[in-house]
C-alpha positions as CSV (number, residue, x, y, z in Angstrom):
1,X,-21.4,64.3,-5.9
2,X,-19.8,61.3,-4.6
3,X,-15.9,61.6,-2.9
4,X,-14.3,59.8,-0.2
5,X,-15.9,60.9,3.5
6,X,-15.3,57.7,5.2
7,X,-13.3,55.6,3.1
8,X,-11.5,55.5,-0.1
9,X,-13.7,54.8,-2.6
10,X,-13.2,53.0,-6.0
11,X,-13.9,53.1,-9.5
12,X,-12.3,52.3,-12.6
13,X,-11.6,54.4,-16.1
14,X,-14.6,52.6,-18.1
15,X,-14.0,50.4,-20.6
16,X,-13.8,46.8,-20.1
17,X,-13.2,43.9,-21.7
18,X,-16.3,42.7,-24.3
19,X,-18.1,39.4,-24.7
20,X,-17.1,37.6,-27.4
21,X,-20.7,38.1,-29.1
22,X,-20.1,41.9,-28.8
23,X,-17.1,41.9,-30.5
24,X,-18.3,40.1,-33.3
25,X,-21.2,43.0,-33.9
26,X,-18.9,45.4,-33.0
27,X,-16.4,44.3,-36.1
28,X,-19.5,43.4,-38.3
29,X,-20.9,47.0,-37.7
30,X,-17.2,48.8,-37.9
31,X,-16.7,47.5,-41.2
32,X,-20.3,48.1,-42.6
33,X,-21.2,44.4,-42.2
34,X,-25.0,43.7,-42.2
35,X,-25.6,42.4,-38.7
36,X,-28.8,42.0,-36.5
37,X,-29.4,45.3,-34.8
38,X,-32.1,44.3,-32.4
39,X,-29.6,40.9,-31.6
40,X,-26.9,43.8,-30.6
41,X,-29.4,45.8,-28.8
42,X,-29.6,42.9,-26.4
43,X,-26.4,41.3,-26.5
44,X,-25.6,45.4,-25.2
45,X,-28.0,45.4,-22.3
46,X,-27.2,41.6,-21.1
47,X,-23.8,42.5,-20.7
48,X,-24.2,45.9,-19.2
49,X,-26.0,44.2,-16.7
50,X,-23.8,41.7,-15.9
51,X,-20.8,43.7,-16.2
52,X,-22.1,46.5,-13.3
53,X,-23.4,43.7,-11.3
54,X,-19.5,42.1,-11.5
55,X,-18.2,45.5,-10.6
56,X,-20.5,46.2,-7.9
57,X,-20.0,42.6,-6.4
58,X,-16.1,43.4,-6.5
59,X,-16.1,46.2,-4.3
60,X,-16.0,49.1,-7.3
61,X,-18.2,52.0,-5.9
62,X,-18.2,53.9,-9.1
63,X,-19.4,52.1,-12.0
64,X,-19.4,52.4,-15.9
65,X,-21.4,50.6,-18.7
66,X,-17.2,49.2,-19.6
67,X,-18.3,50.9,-22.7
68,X,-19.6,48.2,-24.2
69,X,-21.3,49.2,-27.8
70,X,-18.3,51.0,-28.7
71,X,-15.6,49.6,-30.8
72,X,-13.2,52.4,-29.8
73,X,-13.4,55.5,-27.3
74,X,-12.3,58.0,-29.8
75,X,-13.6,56.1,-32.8
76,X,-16.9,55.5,-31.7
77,X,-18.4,58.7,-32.9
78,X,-18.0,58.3,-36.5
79,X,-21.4,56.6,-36.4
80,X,-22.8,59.1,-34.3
81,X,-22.0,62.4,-35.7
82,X,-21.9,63.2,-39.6
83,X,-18.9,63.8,-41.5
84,X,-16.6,61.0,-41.4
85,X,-15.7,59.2,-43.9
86,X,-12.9,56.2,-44.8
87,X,-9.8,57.4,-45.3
88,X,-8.0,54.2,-45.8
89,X,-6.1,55.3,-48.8
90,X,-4.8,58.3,-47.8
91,X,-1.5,58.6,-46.2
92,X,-1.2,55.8,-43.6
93,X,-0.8,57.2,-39.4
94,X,3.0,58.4,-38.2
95,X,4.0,55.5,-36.0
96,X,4.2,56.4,-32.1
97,X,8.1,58.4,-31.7
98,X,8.6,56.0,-29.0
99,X,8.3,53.1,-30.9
100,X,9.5,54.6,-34.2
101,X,12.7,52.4,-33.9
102,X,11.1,49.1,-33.2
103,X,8.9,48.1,-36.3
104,X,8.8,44.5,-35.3
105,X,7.8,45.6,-32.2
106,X,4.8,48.1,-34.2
107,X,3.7,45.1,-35.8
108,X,3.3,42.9,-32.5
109,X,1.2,46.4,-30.7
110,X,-1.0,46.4,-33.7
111,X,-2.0,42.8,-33.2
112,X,-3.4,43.6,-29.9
113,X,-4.9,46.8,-30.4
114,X,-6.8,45.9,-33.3
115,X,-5.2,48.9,-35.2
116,X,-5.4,46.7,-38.3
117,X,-9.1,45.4,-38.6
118,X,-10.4,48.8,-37.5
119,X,-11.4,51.9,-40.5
120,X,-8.5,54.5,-40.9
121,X,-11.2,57.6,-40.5
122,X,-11.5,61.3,-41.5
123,X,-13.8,64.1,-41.5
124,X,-14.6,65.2,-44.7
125,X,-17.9,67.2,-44.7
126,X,-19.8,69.3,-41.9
127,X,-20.4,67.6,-38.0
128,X,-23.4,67.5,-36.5
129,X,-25.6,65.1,-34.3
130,X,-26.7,62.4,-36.6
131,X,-28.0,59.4,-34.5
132,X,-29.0,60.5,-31.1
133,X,-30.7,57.3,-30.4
134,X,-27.2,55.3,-29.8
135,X,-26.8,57.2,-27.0
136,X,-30.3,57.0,-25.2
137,X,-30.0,53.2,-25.9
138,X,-26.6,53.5,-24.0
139,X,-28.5,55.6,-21.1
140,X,-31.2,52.8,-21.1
141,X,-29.2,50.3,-20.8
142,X,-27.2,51.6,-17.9
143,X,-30.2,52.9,-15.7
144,X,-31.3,49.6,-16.2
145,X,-28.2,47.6,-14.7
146,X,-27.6,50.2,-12.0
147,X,-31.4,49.8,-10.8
148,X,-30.3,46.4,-10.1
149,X,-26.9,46.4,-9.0
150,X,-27.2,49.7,-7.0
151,X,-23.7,51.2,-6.8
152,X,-22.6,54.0,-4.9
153,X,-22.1,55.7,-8.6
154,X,-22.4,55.6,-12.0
155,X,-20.9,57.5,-14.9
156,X,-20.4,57.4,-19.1
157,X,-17.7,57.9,-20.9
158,X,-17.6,60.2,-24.1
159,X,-14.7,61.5,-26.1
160,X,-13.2,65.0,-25.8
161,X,-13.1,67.1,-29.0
162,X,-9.3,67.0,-28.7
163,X,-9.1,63.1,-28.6
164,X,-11.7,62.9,-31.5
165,X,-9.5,65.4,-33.9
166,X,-6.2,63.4,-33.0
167,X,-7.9,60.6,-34.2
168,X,-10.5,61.2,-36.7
169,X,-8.2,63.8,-38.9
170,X,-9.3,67.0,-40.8
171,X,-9.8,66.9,-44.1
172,X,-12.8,69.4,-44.3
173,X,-12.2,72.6,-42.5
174,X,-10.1,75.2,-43.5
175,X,-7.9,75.2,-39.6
176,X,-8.2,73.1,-36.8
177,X,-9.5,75.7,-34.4
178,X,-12.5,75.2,-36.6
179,X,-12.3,71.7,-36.7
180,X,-12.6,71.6,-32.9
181,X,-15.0,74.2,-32.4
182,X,-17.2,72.1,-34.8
183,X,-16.6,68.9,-33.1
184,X,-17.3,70.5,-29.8
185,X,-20.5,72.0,-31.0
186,X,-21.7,68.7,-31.8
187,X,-20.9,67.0,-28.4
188,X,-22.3,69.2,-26.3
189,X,-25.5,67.6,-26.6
190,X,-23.7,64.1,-25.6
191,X,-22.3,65.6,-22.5
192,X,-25.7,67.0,-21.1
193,X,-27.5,64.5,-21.7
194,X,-25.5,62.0,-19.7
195,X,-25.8,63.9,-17.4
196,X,-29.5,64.9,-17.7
197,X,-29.6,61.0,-17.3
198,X,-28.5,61.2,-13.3
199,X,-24.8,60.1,-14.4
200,X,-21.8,61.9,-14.2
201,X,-20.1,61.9,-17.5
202,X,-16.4,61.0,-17.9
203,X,-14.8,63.1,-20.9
204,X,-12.1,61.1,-21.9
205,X,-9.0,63.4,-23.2
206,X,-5.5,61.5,-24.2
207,X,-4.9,64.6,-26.6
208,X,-3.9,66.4,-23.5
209,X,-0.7,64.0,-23.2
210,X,-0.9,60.8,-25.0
211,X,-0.8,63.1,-28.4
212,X,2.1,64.8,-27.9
213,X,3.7,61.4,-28.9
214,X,1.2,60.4,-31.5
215,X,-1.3,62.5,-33.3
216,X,0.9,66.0,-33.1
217,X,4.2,64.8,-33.1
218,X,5.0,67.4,-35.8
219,X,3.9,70.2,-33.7
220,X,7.3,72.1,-31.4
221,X,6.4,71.5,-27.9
222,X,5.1,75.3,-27.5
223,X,3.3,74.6,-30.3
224,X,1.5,71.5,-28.3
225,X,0.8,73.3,-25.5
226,X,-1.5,76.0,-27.4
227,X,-3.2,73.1,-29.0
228,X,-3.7,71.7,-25.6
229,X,-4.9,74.7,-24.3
230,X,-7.5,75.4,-27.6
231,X,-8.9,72.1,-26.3
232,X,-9.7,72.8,-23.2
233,X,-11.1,75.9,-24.2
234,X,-13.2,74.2,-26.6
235,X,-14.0,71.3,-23.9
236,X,-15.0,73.8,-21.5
237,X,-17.6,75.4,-24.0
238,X,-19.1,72.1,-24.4
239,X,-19.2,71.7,-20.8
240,X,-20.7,75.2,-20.3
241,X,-24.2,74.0,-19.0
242,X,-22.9,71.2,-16.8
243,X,-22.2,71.7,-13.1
244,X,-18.1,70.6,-12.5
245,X,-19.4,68.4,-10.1
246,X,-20.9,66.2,-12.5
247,X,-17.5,66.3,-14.7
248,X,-14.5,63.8,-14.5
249,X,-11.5,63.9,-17.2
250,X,-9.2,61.1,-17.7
251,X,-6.1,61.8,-19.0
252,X,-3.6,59.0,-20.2
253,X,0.0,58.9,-22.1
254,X,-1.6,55.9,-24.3
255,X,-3.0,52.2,-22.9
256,X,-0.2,50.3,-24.4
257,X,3.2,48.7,-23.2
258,X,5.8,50.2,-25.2
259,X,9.2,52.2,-24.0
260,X,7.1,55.3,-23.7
261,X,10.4,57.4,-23.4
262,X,8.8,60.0,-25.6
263,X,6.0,60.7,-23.1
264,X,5.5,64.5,-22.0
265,X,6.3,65.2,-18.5
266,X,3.1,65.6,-16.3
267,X,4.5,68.8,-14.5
268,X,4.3,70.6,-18.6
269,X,0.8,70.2,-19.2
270,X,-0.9,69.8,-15.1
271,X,-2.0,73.4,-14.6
272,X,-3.5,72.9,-18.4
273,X,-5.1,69.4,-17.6
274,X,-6.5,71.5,-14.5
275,X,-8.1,74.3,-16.1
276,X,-10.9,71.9,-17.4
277,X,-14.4,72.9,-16.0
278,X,-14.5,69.6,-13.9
279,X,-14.4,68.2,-10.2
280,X,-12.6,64.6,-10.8
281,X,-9.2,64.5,-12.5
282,X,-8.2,60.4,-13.7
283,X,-4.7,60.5,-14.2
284,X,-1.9,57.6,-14.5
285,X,0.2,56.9,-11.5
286,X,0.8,53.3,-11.5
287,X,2.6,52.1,-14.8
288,X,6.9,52.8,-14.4
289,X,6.7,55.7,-16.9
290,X,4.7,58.0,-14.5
291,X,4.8,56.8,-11.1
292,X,6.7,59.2,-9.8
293,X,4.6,61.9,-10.8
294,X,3.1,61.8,-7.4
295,X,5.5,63.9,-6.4
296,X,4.2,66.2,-8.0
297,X,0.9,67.2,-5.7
298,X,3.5,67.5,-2.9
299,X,4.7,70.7,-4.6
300,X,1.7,72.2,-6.9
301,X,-1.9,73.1,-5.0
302,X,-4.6,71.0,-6.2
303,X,-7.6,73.8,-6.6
304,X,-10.4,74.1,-4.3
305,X,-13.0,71.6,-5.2
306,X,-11.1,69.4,-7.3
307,X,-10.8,65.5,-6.6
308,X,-8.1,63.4,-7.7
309,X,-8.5,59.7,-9.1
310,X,-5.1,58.6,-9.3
311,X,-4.4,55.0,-11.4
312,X,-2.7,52.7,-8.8
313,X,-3.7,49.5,-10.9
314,X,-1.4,49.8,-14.4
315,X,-4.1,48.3,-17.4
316,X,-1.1,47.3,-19.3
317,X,0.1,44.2,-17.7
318,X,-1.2,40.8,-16.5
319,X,0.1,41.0,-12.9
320,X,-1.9,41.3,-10.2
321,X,-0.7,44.5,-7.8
322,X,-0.6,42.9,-4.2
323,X,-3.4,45.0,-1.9
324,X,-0.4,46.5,0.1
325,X,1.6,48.1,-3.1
326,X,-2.2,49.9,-4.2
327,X,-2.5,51.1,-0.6
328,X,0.8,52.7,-0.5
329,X,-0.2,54.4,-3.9
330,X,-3.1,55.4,-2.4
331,X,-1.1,56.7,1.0
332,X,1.1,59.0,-0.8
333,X,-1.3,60.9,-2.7
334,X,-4.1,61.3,0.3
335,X,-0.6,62.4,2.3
336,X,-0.5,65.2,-0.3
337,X,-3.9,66.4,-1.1
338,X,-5.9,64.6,1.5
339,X,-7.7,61.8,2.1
340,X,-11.2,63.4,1.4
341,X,-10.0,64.5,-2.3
342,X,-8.8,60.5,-3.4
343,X,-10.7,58.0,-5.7
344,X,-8.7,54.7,-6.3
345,X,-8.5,54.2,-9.7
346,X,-7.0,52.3,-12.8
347,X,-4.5,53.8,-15.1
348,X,-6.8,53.4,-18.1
349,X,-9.6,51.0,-19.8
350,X,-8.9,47.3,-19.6
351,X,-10.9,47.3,-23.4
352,X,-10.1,50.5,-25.0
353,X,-10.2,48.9,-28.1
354,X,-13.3,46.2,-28.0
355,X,-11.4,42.5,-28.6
356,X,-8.2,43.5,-28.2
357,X,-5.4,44.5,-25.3
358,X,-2.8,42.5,-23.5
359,X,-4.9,41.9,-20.5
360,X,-6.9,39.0,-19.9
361,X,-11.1,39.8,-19.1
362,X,-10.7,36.9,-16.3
363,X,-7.3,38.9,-14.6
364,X,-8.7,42.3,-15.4
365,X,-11.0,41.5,-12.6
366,X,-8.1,40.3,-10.0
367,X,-7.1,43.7,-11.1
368,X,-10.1,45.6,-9.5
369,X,-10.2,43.2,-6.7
370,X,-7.0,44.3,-5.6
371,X,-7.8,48.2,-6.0
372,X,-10.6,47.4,-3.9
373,X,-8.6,46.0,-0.9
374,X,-5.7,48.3,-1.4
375,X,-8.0,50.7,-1.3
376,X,-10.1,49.3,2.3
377,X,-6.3,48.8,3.5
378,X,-5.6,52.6,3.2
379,X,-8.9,53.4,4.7
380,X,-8.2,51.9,7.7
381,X,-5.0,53.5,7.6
382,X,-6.4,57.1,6.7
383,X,-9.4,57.0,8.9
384,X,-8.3,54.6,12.2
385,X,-11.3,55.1,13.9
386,X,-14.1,54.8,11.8
């Protein structure tokens, strides 16, 4: 599948920021609103169109569908799968630790994440597959725009079993290995059917850091690390079917500004992070929590067939990165893995959650603009003669 042979190629995490219109069904739906499905159907497929053929005219190689009928990457599958249920009146969420001490502060990151209009859900009876079509419509609506638009690549996103348990909770099965092995068995079919559909599927797994802070912050850290671990276990039986090379992960510590002090190092969880069945790892390297983490591929082997997308935009922030800063990023990791085994990337969605996010749709654009000419800058860097 697709890597950098001549140049550095681009992409970003997947979601982007929705149309007004979308948003609007995307609410009505999320909080069991009657709404106009067919109206939705092709406010989706307008905007998928339009949105590959603005990535693909900004120099992105790699494109994604911005995840556009999804109110949530996690969340999303609670009208997919059976199961879930509300569980707004059970015990409200643990704040973040990091922002713990800053309630004010909880209050304004709620605002822009939406946390507040969106359904506090659980599981509370058996998962299984319970509307396949929402997918193939998804599928549809892709091929469709990337008919068009023809970019070098395309891929979905779906959510891991991890990132789905640490936000949809348990209230069913009698231990969370069970829980995830459930979960798992019930995305499986997701997965192979993205990619029975020509795309590479992009699992999406915060739980692998970002929950460390969030979801488990009750568990030791030992205790974190064996949950990690079940997860990729799990993941990988999910992915059994599905050759690597049609596989990328994105890990993230959480798409939100906040002090972030509570984050878990990158060097405690890589080798776990790298033991998922997959060719294309998305990490963040551009926000001023994790950085530095670079370092790190200076000092630990990244395995044989394994491809690094490391973010070198941050999502978190209306500045634009200047073209030179993104190809430095994008120097230091090709210095330490190679040139071949880079994807510029972003350090997360620019529309994780559809409606809301400090960045504005207009400047989350400048944003991939400037990946794409850091990234042509370090081409002509890394390859001088082509």
């Amino acid at each position: 599948m697709t890597t950098s042979q001549s140049r550095i190629l681009t992409s970003h995490v997947g979601s982007l920021p929705r149309s007004e219109a979308l948003v609007t069904f995307l609410e009505q739906r999320e909080n069991d609103v009657p709404y106009d499905v067919a109206a939705f159907d092709r406010e989706v497929a307008e905007f998928v169109v339009a949105s590959v053929k603005r990535q693909v005219e900004t120099g992105i190689d790699i494109v994604s569908d911005g995840e556009a009928s999804k109110i949530s990457y996690a969340t999303y599958v609670r009208n997919r799968l059976t199961g879930f249920a509300d569980a707004s009146q059970s015990e409200p969420s643990k704040p973040h630790l990091d922002l713990k001490p800053f309630p004010e502060f909880q209050r304004r990151i709620a605002l822009l994440t939406g946390t507040r209009r969106f359904k506090r859900v659980a599981c509370v009876a058996p998962i299984a597959l319970h509307d396949p079509g929402a997918l193939q419509k998804d599928l549809a609506h892709l091929r469709a725009a990337v008919d068009v638009a023809r970019p070098v690549g395309a891929f979905l996103n779906a959510a891991s079993p991890g990132v789905i348990a640490s936000f949809l909770p348990n209230r069913f099965y009698q231990s969370h290995d069970a829980y995830i092995a459930a979960i798992a068995a019930a995305m499986r079919e997701e997965y192979e059917a993205i990619v029975a559909a020509g795309f590479l599927v992009q699992i999406d797994c915060p739980d692998l850091a970002m929950s460390r802070h969030t979801a488990f912050q009750d568990l030791t850290e030992p205790e974190f690390l064996r949950r990690a671990h079940l997860h990729v276990d799990a993941l990988n039986h999910a992915l059994g079917k599905i050759p690597p090379e049609m596989v990328r992960i994105h890990v993230c510590w959480g798409n939100y500004e906040g002090p972030h002090d509570h984050d878990i190092d990158l060097r405690k969880i890589v080798n776990i992070i790298l033991g998922v069945e997959a060719r294309f790892f998305s990490l963040e390297a551009a926000n001023p929590r994790h950085e530095h983490e670079w370092r790190i591929w200076q000092e630990i082997p990244l395995p044989d067939q394994r491809v690094l997308m490391p973010g070198v935009i941050d999502t978190s922030t209306n500045y634009v990165e200047h073209p030179e800063l993104v190809a430095q990023r994008i120097d230091r990791f090709a210095a330490a893995v190679g040139r071949e085994r880079v994807i510029a990337t972003t350090d997360c969605g620019f529309g994780t959650s559809a409606g809301y996010g400090k960045v504005d749709p207009g400047i989350a654009f400048l944003k991939l603009r400037a990946l794409v000419e850091g990234a042509a800058l370090a081409s002509d860097r890394l390859w001088p003669s082509a």
